[in-house]
C-alpha positions in Angstrom: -54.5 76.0 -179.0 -54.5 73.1 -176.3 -53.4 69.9 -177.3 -56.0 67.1 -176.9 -55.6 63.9 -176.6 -57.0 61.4 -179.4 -60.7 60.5 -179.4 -61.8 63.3 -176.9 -63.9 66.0 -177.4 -64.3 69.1 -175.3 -67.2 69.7 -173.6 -68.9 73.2 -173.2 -67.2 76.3 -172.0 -68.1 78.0 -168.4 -68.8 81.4 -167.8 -66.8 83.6 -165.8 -70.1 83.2 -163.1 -70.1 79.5 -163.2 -66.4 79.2 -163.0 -67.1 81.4 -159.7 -69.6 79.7 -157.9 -67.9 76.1 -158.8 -64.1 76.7 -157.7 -65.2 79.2 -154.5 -69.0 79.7 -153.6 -69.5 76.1 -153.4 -66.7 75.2 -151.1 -67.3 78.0 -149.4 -70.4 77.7 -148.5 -69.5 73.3 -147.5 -66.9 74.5 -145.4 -69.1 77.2 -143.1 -71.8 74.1 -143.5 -69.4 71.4 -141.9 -67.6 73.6 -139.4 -71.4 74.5 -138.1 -72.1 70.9 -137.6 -68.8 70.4 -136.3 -68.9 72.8 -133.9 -73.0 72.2 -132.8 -71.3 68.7 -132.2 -69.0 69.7 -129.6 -69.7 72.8 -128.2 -70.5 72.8 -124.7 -74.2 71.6 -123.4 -75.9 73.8 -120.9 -75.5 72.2 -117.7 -78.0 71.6 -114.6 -77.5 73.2 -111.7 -78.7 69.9 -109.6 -77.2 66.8 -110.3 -77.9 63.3 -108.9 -73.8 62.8 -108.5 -73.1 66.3 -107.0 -76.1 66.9 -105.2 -77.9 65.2 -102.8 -81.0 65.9 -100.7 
């Protein structure tokens, strides 16, 4: 049995599923979500092949 503090009662149990998608789905899926903004950030823009600075006519 696990010893409890005074005055606090447990709350429900999770399910092997639940315990799952908490502790590794969800991170998971917030660290793909932030490295894909993160990297949309800061990769590379397409660039022109005409510029006003490096081209002139």
């Amino acid at each position: 049995m696990i010893n409890q503090e005074d005055g606090t009662i447990p709350g429900p149990a999770l399910s092997a599923l639940e315990t799952v998608i908490t502790f590794v789905v969800v991170p998971t899926a917030l660290f793909l979500v932030i490295s894909l903004i993160a990297y949309v950030a800061t990769a590379q823009r397409k660039k022109n092949t005409k510029s006003v600075i490096t081209h002139i006519e």
